[in-house]
C-alpha atoms as a printed R data frame, in Angstrom:
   type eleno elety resid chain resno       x       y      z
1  ATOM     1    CA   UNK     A     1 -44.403 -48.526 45.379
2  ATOM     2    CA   UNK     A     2 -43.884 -46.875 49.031
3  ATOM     3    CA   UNK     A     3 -44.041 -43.296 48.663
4  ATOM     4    CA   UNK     A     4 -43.350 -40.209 45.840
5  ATOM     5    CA   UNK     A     5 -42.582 -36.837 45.784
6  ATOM     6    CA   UNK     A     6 -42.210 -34.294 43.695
7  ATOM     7    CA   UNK     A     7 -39.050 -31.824 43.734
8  ATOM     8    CA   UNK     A     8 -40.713 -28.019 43.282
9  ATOM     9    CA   UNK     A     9 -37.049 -26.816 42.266
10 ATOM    10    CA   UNK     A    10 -37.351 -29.084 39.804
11 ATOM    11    CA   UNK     A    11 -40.724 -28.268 38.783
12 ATOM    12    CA   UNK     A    12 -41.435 -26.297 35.646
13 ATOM    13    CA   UNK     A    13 -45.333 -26.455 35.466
14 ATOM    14    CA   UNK     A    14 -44.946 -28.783 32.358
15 ATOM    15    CA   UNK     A    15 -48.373 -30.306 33.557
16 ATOM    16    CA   UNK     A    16 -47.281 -33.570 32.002
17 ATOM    17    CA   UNK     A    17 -47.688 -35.984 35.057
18 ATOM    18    CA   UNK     A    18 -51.327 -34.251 35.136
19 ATOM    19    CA   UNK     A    19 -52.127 -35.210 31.801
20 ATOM    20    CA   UNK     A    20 -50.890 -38.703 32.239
21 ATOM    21    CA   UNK     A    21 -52.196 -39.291 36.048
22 ATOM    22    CA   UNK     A    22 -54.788 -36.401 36.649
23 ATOM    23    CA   UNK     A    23 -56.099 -38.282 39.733
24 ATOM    24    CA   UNK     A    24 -52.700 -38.917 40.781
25 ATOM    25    CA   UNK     A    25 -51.322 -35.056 40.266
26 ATOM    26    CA   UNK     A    26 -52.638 -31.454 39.769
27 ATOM    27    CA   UNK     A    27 -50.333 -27.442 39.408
28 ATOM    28    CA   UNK     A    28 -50.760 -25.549 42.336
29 ATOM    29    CA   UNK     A    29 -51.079 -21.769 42.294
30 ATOM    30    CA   UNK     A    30 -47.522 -21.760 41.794
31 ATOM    31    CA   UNK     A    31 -48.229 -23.809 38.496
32 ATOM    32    CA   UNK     A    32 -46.113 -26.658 40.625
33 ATOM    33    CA   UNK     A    33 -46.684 -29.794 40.318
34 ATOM    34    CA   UNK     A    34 -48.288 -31.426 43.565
35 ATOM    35    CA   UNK     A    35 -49.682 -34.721 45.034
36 ATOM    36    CA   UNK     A    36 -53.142 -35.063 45.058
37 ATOM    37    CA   UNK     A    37 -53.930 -37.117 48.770
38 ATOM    38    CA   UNK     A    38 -56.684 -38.481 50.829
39 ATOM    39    CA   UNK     A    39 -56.918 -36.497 53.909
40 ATOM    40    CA   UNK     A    40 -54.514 -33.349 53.487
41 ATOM    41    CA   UNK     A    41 -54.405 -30.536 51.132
42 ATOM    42    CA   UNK     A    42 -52.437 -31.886 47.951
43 ATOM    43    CA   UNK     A    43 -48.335 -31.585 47.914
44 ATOM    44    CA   UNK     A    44 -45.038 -31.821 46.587
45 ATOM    45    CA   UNK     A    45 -43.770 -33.168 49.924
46 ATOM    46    CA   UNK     A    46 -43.236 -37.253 50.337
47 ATOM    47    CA   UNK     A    47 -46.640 -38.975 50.071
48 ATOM    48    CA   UNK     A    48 -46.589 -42.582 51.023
49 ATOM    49    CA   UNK     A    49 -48.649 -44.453 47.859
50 ATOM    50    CA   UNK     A    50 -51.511 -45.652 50.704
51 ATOM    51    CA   UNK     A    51 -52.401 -41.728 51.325
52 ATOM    52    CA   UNK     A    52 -53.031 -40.987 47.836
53 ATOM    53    CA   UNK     A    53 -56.437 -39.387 46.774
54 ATOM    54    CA   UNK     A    54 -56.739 -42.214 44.266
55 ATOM    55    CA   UNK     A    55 -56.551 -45.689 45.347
56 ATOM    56    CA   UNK     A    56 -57.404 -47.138 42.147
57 ATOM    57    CA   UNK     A    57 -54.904 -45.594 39.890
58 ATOM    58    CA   UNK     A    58 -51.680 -48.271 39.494
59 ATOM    59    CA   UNK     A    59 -48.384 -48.120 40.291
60 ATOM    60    CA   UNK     A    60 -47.451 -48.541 36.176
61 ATOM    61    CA   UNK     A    61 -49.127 -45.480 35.564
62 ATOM    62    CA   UNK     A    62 -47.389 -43.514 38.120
63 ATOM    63    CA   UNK     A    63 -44.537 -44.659 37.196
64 ATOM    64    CA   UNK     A    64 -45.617 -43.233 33.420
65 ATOM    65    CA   UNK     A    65 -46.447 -39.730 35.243
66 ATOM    66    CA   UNK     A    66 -42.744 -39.703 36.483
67 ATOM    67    CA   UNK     A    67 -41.297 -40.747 33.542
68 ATOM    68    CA   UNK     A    68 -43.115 -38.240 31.398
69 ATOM    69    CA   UNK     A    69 -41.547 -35.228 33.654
70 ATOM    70    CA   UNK     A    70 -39.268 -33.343 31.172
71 ATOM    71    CA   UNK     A    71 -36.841 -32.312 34.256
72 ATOM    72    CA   UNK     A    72 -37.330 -35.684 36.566
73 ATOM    73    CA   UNK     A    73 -38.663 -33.773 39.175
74 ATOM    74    CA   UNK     A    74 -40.882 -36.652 40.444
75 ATOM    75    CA   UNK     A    75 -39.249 -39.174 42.815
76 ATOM    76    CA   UNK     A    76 -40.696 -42.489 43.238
77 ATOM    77    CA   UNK     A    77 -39.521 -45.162 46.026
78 ATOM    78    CA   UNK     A    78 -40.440 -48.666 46.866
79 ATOM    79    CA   UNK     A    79 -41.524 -49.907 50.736
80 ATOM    80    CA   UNK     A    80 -37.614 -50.286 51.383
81 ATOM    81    CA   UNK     A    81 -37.284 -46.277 50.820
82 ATOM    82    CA   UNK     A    82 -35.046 -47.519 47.757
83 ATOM    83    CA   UNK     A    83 -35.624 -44.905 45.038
84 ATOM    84    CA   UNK     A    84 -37.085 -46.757 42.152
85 ATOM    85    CA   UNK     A    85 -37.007 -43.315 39.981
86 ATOM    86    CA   UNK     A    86 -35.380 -41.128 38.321
């Protein structure tokens, strides 16, 4: 996995990649879902996988996170930039 990102039109608040991935992903004020990362404030913009918060958390289970987004609003890629999901 290269990168994700999460579309905030998209977005309802469903909170369901949190539940999955709660290291991975956490509603901002907005209730929108965002990236939880390393060094900057978390996001919705592209995150390359390697400046994640949690390095320990698999690519499986953010794949699960995605998948578990009732409007597909999370975007995964590979290294390439391929999109890998939805």
């Amino acid at each position: 996995m290269g990168k994700l990102m999460v579309d905030r039109a998209l977005c309802i608040g469903a909170a369901s990649c949190v539940a999955v991935a709660p290291t991975g992903f956490e509603l901002d004020a907005e209730n929108k879902a965002v990236i939880r990362r390393k060094v900057s404030p978390p996001s919705s913009d592209a995150t390359l996988r390697k400046d994640m918060e949690d390095q320990t958390i698999d690519d499986e289970t953010l794949l699960l996170a995605a998948k578990s987004c009732p409007t597909a609003a999370i975007s995964i890629f590979d290294e390439e930039g391929n999109q890998i999901y939805p």
